[in-house]
Rosetta silent file (secondary structure, phi, psi, omega in degrees, C-alpha in Angstrom):
SEQUENCE: XXXXXXXXXXXXXXXXXXXXXXXXXXXXXXXXXXXXXXXXXXXXXXXXXXXXXXXXXXXXXXXXXXXXXXXXXXXXXXXXXXXXXXXXXXXXXXXXXXXXXXXXXXXXXXXXXXXXXXXXXXXXXXXXXXXXXXXXXXXXXXXXXXXXXXXXXXXXXXXXXXXXXXXXXXXXXXXXXXXXXXXXXXXXXXXXXXXXXXXXXXXXXXXXXXXXXXXXXXXXXXXX
SCORE:     score description
SCORE:     0.000 S_00000001
   1 L     0.000  137.969  172.496   93.579  107.112  105.059 S_00000001
   2 L   -67.356  153.502 -178.557   90.220  105.428  104.366 S_00000001
   3 E   -82.518  133.845  168.792   90.069  102.544  101.761 S_00000001
   4 E   -89.848  -35.299  179.980   88.872  103.124   98.284 S_00000001
   5 E  -136.623  135.033  172.516   89.119   99.496   97.341 S_00000001
   6 E  -139.478  123.600  173.563   89.174   96.443   99.674 S_00000001
   7 E  -104.787  131.987 -177.718   89.304   92.807   98.502 S_00000001
   8 E  -131.016  115.027  176.648   88.863   90.322  101.335 S_00000001
   9 E    63.018   30.877 -165.563   89.393   86.627  100.915 S_00000001
  10 E   -83.271  127.967  174.516   88.728   86.595   97.226 S_00000001
  11 E  -113.581  142.815  170.678   88.741   83.220   95.538 S_00000001
  12 E  -153.975  135.047  174.600   88.197   82.556   91.833 S_00000001
  13 E  -135.950  165.362  177.885   88.517   79.405   89.663 S_00000001
  14 E  -122.332  149.881 -174.662   87.543   78.312   86.208 S_00000001
  15 L    64.423   44.627 -170.886   85.875   75.126   85.027 S_00000001
  16 L   -54.619  137.865  167.503   84.479   74.754   88.634 S_00000001
  17 L    85.621  -13.055 -176.811   83.913   71.156   89.694 S_00000001
  18 L   -91.927  162.512  175.211   85.611   69.689   86.607 S_00000001
  19 L   -59.800  -25.215 -174.783   88.870   67.791   86.292 S_00000001
  20 L   -89.790    6.980 -174.050   90.245   70.658   84.276 S_00000001
  21 L   -57.581  134.604  179.795   89.420   73.149   87.182 S_00000001
  22 E  -118.875  122.123  175.505   92.009   75.891   87.473 S_00000001
  23 E   -90.883  118.738 -176.899   92.166   77.889   90.769 S_00000001
  24 E   -95.258  -49.301 -179.816   93.401   81.452   90.016 S_00000001
  25 E  -123.437  140.068 -171.570   92.928   83.276   93.280 S_00000001
  26 E  -127.452   84.216 -179.613   93.096   81.670   96.732 S_00000001
  27 E    57.654   47.530 -178.332   91.752   84.065   99.392 S_00000001
  28 E   -76.792  129.802  177.485   93.422   87.072   98.032 S_00000001
  29 E  -123.917  137.128 -170.408   93.256   90.124  100.169 S_00000001
  30 E  -154.585  142.303  170.035   94.209   93.641   99.079 S_00000001
  31 E  -134.206  150.324  171.118   93.359   97.262   99.978 S_00000001
  32 E  -129.112  123.781 -176.096   94.052  100.562   98.219 S_00000001
  33 E   -77.578  163.380 -178.829   93.673  103.734  100.244 S_00000001
  34 L   -65.214  126.772  177.609   92.164  107.029   98.959 S_00000001
  35 L    76.738    4.217  178.934   94.802  108.748   96.811 S_00000001
  36 L   -90.773  150.249  171.834   97.245  105.785   96.953 S_00000001
  37 E  -115.244  118.005 -171.224   98.958  104.329   93.976 S_00000001
  38 E  -114.129  131.048  168.089   99.641  100.589   94.417 S_00000001
  39 E   -97.417  137.309 -179.215  101.733   98.442   92.095 S_00000001
  40 E  -109.029  104.466 -179.434  100.623   94.889   91.631 S_00000001
  41 E  -100.260  133.383 -179.849  103.565   92.753   90.556 S_00000001
  42 L  -162.348  145.652  162.900  103.050   89.272   89.167 S_00000001
  43 L   -64.153  159.529  173.720  104.383   87.201   86.191 S_00000001
  44 L   -57.139  138.587 -179.769  102.224   86.482   83.262 S_00000001
  45 L    85.058    8.645 -175.642   99.578   83.860   84.051 S_00000001
  46 L   -84.816  -14.032 -179.048   99.677   84.565   87.758 S_00000001
  47 L   112.987    1.738 -168.931   96.090   85.900   87.871 S_00000001
  48 H   -64.532  -41.527 -177.768   96.640   89.748   87.969 S_00000001
  49 H   -64.332  -40.460 -179.171   94.119   90.344   85.185 S_00000001
  50 H   -56.995  -51.569 -176.128   91.536   88.161   86.929 S_00000001
  51 H   -60.596  -39.113  177.208   92.100   90.107   90.137 S_00000001
  52 H   -63.958  -46.320 -179.174   91.777   93.536   88.289 S_00000001
  53 H   -57.140  -43.937  178.293   88.544   92.341   86.683 S_00000001
  54 H   -61.885  -49.673  178.762   87.066   91.403   89.995 S_00000001
  55 H   -54.296  -37.998  179.282   88.215   94.788   91.546 S_00000001
  56 L   -89.093   15.245  176.807   86.620   96.615   88.627 S_00000001
  57 L    59.944   26.493  173.107   83.403   94.713   88.866 S_00000001
  58 L   -81.488  -25.878  175.609   83.864   93.120   85.479 S_00000001
  59 L  -142.837  163.796 -173.095   83.782   89.714   87.091 S_00000001
  60 L  -116.053  143.189  178.043   82.528   88.253   90.282 S_00000001
  61 L   -80.041  161.641  173.502   84.502   86.125   92.763 S_00000001
  62 L   -79.349  -23.060  175.974   83.523   82.715   93.794 S_00000001
  63 E  -155.002  164.704 -173.968   84.247   83.668   97.442 S_00000001
  64 E    82.171 -179.872 -171.853   85.218   86.666   99.452 S_00000001
  65 E  -125.601  149.194  175.143   84.056   90.295   99.327 S_00000001
  66 E  -120.716  124.362  172.070   84.664   93.441   97.187 S_00000001
  67 E  -128.557  135.346 -176.467   84.083   96.772   98.682 S_00000001
  68 E  -125.806  124.350  178.607   84.444   99.985   96.579 S_00000001
  69 L    56.284   32.628  173.677   84.387  103.306   98.341 S_00000001
  70 L    89.630   -3.830 -178.715   83.130  101.581  101.427 S_00000001
  71 E  -101.623  128.485  178.128   80.185   99.794   99.633 S_00000001
  72 E   -72.346  127.991 -173.527   79.830   96.163   99.503 S_00000001
  73 L   -96.237   -3.880 -165.243   79.485   95.086   95.873 S_00000001
  74 L   -76.668  -32.033  179.779   78.520   91.377   96.227 S_00000001
  75 L   -87.075    3.303 -178.036   74.707   91.870   96.534 S_00000001
  76 L   -79.464  153.319  177.639   74.190   94.216   93.574 S_00000001
  77 L   -75.410  163.989 -178.566   72.252   93.377   90.441 S_00000001
  78 H   -62.066  -29.048  177.448   74.137   93.304   87.102 S_00000001
  79 H   -66.688  -53.232 -177.414   72.550   96.666   86.292 S_00000001
  80 H   -62.761  -34.618  175.960   73.773   98.252   89.552 S_00000001
  81 H   -65.016  -38.784  177.613   77.199   96.824   89.117 S_00000001
  82 H   -63.763  -45.805 -177.203   77.404   98.279   85.636 S_00000001
  83 H   -63.002  -39.247  179.005   76.365  101.682   86.982 S_00000001
  84 H   -64.847  -42.614  177.980   78.824  101.567   89.790 S_00000001
  85 H   -64.228  -45.944 -177.166   81.622  100.570   87.444 S_00000001
  86 H   -64.384  -35.532 -176.514   80.816  103.255   84.986 S_00000001
  87 H   -78.332  -31.060 -163.627   80.642  105.905   87.739 S_00000001
  88 H  -124.013  -14.449 -171.646   83.566  105.002   89.894 S_00000001
  89 E  -123.074  133.651  172.841   86.138  102.905   87.910 S_00000001
  90 E  -115.857  136.922 -177.275   88.442  103.737   84.986 S_00000001
  91 E  -111.013  139.512  165.013   90.358  100.961   83.104 S_00000001
  92 E  -130.638  137.441 -177.034   93.619  101.033   81.128 S_00000001
  93 L  -119.088  173.728  177.729   94.859   98.079   79.337 S_00000001
  94 L   -59.710  -43.775  173.674   98.165   97.149   77.641 S_00000001
  95 L   -98.332  144.152 -167.957   96.792   97.805   74.263 S_00000001
  96 L   -70.911  -19.121  170.755   94.941  101.061   73.887 S_00000001
  97 L    53.974   32.914  174.915   91.549   99.642   72.459 S_00000001
  98 L   -74.439  155.935  178.433   90.702  103.063   70.964 S_00000001
  99 L   -82.310  120.136 -169.069   87.797  103.023   68.462 S_00000001
 100 L   -67.736  -22.036 -173.277   89.655  103.289   65.058 S_00000001
 101 L   -88.298   -4.342 -170.211   86.888  105.133   63.163 S_00000001
 102 L  -115.514  154.222  175.592   86.711  108.096   65.736 S_00000001
 103 E   -76.696  166.018  171.947   89.317  110.816   66.443 S_00000001
 104 H   -48.540  -46.728 -179.185   91.230  111.126   69.650 S_00000001
 105 H   -64.081  -41.068 -175.286   88.801  113.697   70.872 S_00000001
 106 H   -74.923  -28.558  176.309   85.731  111.681   70.075 S_00000001
 107 H   -63.646  -31.628  177.063   87.281  108.623   71.753 S_00000001
 108 H   -85.701  -32.152  176.111   87.405  110.629   75.054 S_00000001
 109 H   -65.641  -46.642 -169.048   83.935  112.206   74.406 S_00000001
 110 H   -57.171  -38.951  175.685   81.982  109.029   73.768 S_00000001
 111 H   -61.064  -33.757  178.078   82.232  107.664   77.326 S_00000001
 112 H   -66.718  -45.610  178.237   80.948  110.840   78.676 S_00000001
 113 H   -57.225  -43.360 -179.628   77.972  110.901   76.248 S_00000001
 114 L   -67.761  -16.801 -172.982   77.091  107.340   77.416 S_00000001
 115 L  -108.325   18.592  174.682   77.201  108.600   80.926 S_00000001
 116 L    84.570    7.256 -179.480   74.693  111.418   80.238 S_00000001
 117 L   -82.936  138.708  178.700   77.060  114.401   79.855 S_00000001
 118 L   -66.834  154.030 -167.429   76.167  116.960   77.200 S_00000001
 119 H   -64.951  -39.612  178.166   78.163  117.123   74.141 S_00000001
 120 H   -60.139  -45.810 -175.834   79.624  120.645   74.675 S_00000001
 121 H   -72.651  -35.319  176.980   80.757  119.769   78.203 S_00000001
 122 H   -61.960  -47.877 -179.935   82.112  116.392   77.119 S_00000001
 123 H   -59.492  -49.127 -179.744   84.219  118.058   74.435 S_00000001
 124 H   -54.625  -51.239 -174.756   85.521  120.602   76.788 S_00000001
 125 H   -70.952  -35.734  171.837   86.556  118.055   79.382 S_00000001
 126 H   -51.402  -57.401  178.354   88.091  115.828   76.588 S_00000001
 127 H   -56.862  -38.645 -178.304   90.231  118.708   75.363 S_00000001
 128 H   -65.281  -48.182  178.985   91.339  119.532   78.857 S_00000001
 129 H   -62.080  -47.137 -179.475   92.525  115.886   79.452 S_00000001
 130 H   -63.065  -43.559  177.605   94.302  115.658   76.013 S_00000001
 131 H   -57.593  -43.934 -179.292   96.092  118.903   76.656 S_00000001
 132 H   -61.952  -29.643  179.031   97.189  117.721   80.137 S_00000001
 133 L  -102.987   14.365  174.018   98.859  114.629   78.641 S_00000001
 134 L    84.870   10.726 -175.878  100.348  116.530   75.695 S_00000001
 135 L  -114.283    9.168  179.943   98.336  115.300   72.804 S_00000001
 136 H   -49.970  -37.970 -178.249   95.897  118.203   72.468 S_00000001
 137 H   -69.262  -12.162 -178.709   97.230  119.252   69.077 S_00000001
 138 H   -96.489    3.629 -167.710   96.481  115.697   67.929 S_00000001
 139 L   -57.975  -27.214 -172.148   92.923  115.743   69.071 S_00000001
 140 L   -92.675   -0.402 -177.195   91.458  115.681   65.448 S_00000001
 141 L   -90.132  146.119  175.513   93.588  112.620   64.371 S_00000001
 142 E   -84.923  155.468 -172.286   92.307  108.949   64.369 S_00000001
 143 H   -54.238  -29.568 -175.400   94.311  106.402   66.326 S_00000001
 144 H   -70.458  -18.488  175.805   96.054  104.984   63.154 S_00000001
 145 H   -85.824   -8.872 -177.940   97.669  108.438   62.746 S_00000001
 146 L   -94.888  147.293  171.270   98.993  108.470   66.244 S_00000001
 147 L   -73.116  173.116  179.312  102.193  106.909   67.607 S_00000001
 148 H   -63.077  -41.124 -177.101  101.993  104.152   70.202 S_00000001
 149 H   -71.082  -40.819  174.118  102.765  106.545   73.030 S_00000001
 150 H   -56.665  -45.085  177.030  100.153  109.003   71.752 S_00000001
 151 H   -62.008  -33.894  177.045   97.541  106.387   71.491 S_00000001
 152 H   -76.309  -27.153  172.664   98.107  105.228   75.039 S_00000001
 153 H   -64.521  -39.629  177.729   98.003  108.759   76.283 S_00000001
 154 H   -65.452  -42.482  174.671   94.534  109.137   74.687 S_00000001
 155 H   -58.516  -37.965  170.093   93.580  105.781   76.368 S_00000001
 156 H   -52.896  -57.262 -176.844   94.564  107.428   79.728 S_00000001
 157 H   -52.978  -49.385  179.463   92.246  110.309   78.971 S_00000001
 158 H   -60.260  -39.621  171.313   89.394  108.069   78.072 S_00000001
 159 H   -54.345  -30.970 -177.116   89.836  106.157   81.283 S_00000001
 160 H   -97.997   -3.486 -170.267   89.573  109.367   83.221 S_00000001
 161 L   -59.069  -38.545 -175.179   86.831  110.982   81.117 S_00000001
 162 L   -98.917   19.983  174.268   83.947  110.267   83.596 S_00000001
 163 L    62.145   51.672  177.754   85.935  111.287   86.728 S_00000001
 164 L   -72.892  158.831 -178.445   86.361  107.891   88.367 S_00000001
 165 L   -89.122  -23.028 -174.399   87.487  107.431   91.954 S_00000001
 166 E  -129.513  126.958  175.071   89.608  104.245   91.232 S_00000001
 167 E  -104.385  129.017  169.193   91.948  103.571   88.226 S_00000001
 168 E  -110.418  135.042  176.049   92.845  100.023   87.317 S_00000001
 169 E  -138.991  137.019 -171.902   95.562   99.514   84.811 S_00000001
 170 E  -115.914   99.097 -176.408   96.788   96.234   83.434 S_00000001
 171 L    45.022   59.540 -173.430  100.492   96.596   82.048 S_00000001
 172 L   -64.884  -12.338  171.148   99.593  100.092   80.835 S_00000001
 173 L  -120.686   11.102 -174.790  102.962  100.580   79.045 S_00000001
 174 L   -69.083   -9.495  178.712  103.734   96.945   78.239 S_00000001
 175 L  -100.810   11.846 -175.303  103.134   97.453   74.574 S_00000001
 176 L  -110.742  157.225  172.581  105.648  100.288   74.245 S_00000001
 177 L   -68.269  161.856 -171.969  109.459  100.395   73.840 S_00000001
 178 H   -58.010  -39.930  179.945  111.415  101.076   76.998 S_00000001
 179 H   -66.448  -46.958  179.971  112.146  104.738   76.313 S_00000001
 180 H   -67.362  -37.346 -176.715  108.430  105.576   75.370 S_00000001
 181 H   -62.547  -44.092  179.916  107.213  103.373   78.273 S_00000001
 182 H   -56.907  -52.783 -178.192  109.200  105.404   80.811 S_00000001
 183 H   -67.608  -32.675 -179.616  107.869  108.757   79.414 S_00000001
 184 H   -75.606  -39.816  178.819  104.240  107.702   79.116 S_00000001
 185 H   -55.730  -36.648 -178.954  104.348  106.112   82.603 S_00000001
 186 H   -62.766  -44.351 -176.013  105.536  109.561   83.950 S_00000001
 187 H   -65.500  -42.990  178.186  102.593  111.205   82.206 S_00000001
 188 H   -58.285  -44.325  178.217  100.292  108.658   83.790 S_00000001
 189 H   -65.679  -42.140  176.512  101.561  109.296   87.236 S_00000001
 190 H   -58.883  -41.646 -178.780  101.276  113.059   86.913 S_00000001
 191 H   -66.061  -37.520 -176.164   97.703  112.661   85.835 S_00000001
 192 H   -70.143  -40.913 -178.130   96.840  110.290   88.587 S_00000001
 193 H   -68.601  -40.253 -168.361   98.543  112.638   91.285 S_00000001
 194 H   -72.781  -24.575  177.945   96.987  115.818   89.865 S_00000001
 195 H   -91.627  -14.621 -178.649   93.437  114.177   90.066 S_00000001
 196 L    76.470   22.864 -174.304   93.838  112.575   93.530 S_00000001
 197 L   -69.956  161.870  160.318   92.877  109.163   92.165 S_00000001
 198 E   -93.897  144.620  178.579   93.388  105.796   93.843 S_00000001
 199 E  -144.910  142.090  171.571   95.148  103.439   91.492 S_00000001
 200 E  -128.797  122.077 -165.654   96.107   99.753   91.275 S_00000001
 201 E  -127.383  105.500 -179.105   98.509   99.272   88.480 S_00000001
 202 E   -82.122  135.864  177.006   99.656   95.754   87.442 S_00000001
 203 E  -160.616  156.809  167.149  103.114   95.496   85.922 S_00000001
 204 L  -106.046    5.895 -178.746  106.176   93.187   85.813 S_00000001
 205 L   -85.960  109.729 -176.872  108.472   96.210   85.377 S_00000001
 206 H   -68.426  -33.723 -178.590  110.154   96.601   88.785 S_00000001
 207 H   -68.543  -36.699  178.076  111.464  100.015   87.932 S_00000001
 208 H   -73.767  -37.305 -177.374  108.015  101.394   87.275 S_00000001
 209 H   -62.895  -26.042  178.774  106.713   99.644   90.352 S_00000001
 210 L   -70.473  -18.324  179.562  109.265  101.421   92.459 S_00000001
 211 L   -87.745   -0.642  177.728  107.801  104.789   91.492 S_00000001
 212 L   -96.912  174.777 -170.470  104.577  103.994   93.001 S_00000001
 213 L   -77.860  -29.535 -171.130  103.590  104.404   96.815 S_00000001
 214 E  -158.271  145.756  178.817  103.510  100.710   97.643 S_00000001
 215 E  -113.041  125.874  168.219  104.314   97.243   95.925 S_00000001
 216 E  -121.781  166.065 -168.979  102.267   94.025   96.511 S_00000001
 217 E  -134.549  141.461  176.547  102.931   90.830   94.789 S_00000001
 218 E  -106.608  111.357  179.635  100.448   88.058   93.540 S_00000001
 219 E  -131.744  121.611 -177.161  101.915   84.685   94.248 S_00000001
 220 L    57.868   33.608  175.867  100.113   81.340   94.205 S_00000001
 221 L    82.856    7.111 -178.619   96.835   83.057   94.035 S_00000001
 222 E  -128.861  146.619  177.671   97.449   85.295   97.216 S_00000001
 223 E   -89.454  131.044 -178.242   98.567   88.866   97.624 S_00000001
 224 L  -128.195    0.000    0.000  101.631   89.531   99.702 S_00000001
């Protein structure tokens, strides 16, 4: 299988050149094939969020290269990086980050409108996604009226609204109780498999990691 994501020799530090400099990534190399779901296992503070931000074009490495769908990202302008991220990458975080003043449906529609999709088409796709994760009947409710598991399912739909090729998730069920976490993670895997997405999912839950295609670990700034 060809690669959807390739990080090669990625290095990243903060407070560069200062006595307080912290090196987070040290020549990290990682690949995710098309249609592959990879678990990124690391303890808190190991740099997995930094790695995901670089993979998703939210941050730039100090060294090394990032290739997305075969395209080198290093030489792109800020605008081009934003356009590539919007078109090709979906993000899921530990906390849902839904817009509280909008309904579940509207939260999934808004990213599509920002990407130039017409309202009717955006609403139809949003409802289809919400139905797939079992919260279609809650489409008219605002986030505060939804359970934690329902909120995160809506967040999954929002991440997939624009049809990305790569899904990046940072502890996507870490804010849920164990029972709900297991159920919601199952929904996420079904959604990823049915859409043929590539996915890199950071977790410290080894049981969830074992349900993915492959497990890599981030240790001392390197991927093994």
């Amino acid at each position: 299988m060809s690669e959807m994501l390739r990080l090669e020799g990625v290095g990243k530090g903060y407070n560069r050149g200062k006595p307080s400099e912290v090196i987070v990534l040290r020549g990290a190399t990682l690949s995710v094939a098309r249609g592959e779901v990879v678990a990124l296992v690391a303890p808190s503070g190991a740099g997995k969020s930094t790695l995901l931000h670089i993979a998703g074009l939210l941050d730039v490495p100090d060294s090394g290269t990032v290739r997305l769908d075969g395209r080198e990202m290093g030489g792109l302008s800020d605008r081009a990086r934003t356009e590539a991220r919007r078109a090709e990458v979906g993000f899921i975080y530990q906390f849902h980050h839904l817009l509280p003043e909008f309904t579940a449906l509207e939260n999934v529609v808004i990213p599509q409108l920002a990407n130039g999709v017409g309202k009717a088409a955006a609403e139809a796709r949003a409802m289809d996604l919400l139905d797939k994760v079992g919260v279609g009947a809650r489409a008219g409710h605002r986030p505060a009226a939804l359970s934690g598991g329902e909120q995160q399912r809506v967040a999954f739909c929002r991440a997939l609204a624009n049809g990305p090729k790569l899904l990046l998730a940072d502890e996507p069920t870490g804010n849920l109780d164990p029972g709900t976490s297991d159920q919601v993670f199952g929904v996420l895997m079904e959604l990823v498999r049915s859409t043929g997405l590539s996915a890199l999912i950071a977790t410290h839950n080894l049981d969830l990691a074992a349900r993915m295609d492959r497990v890599v670990r981030l240790t001392a700034g390197q991927v093994t």
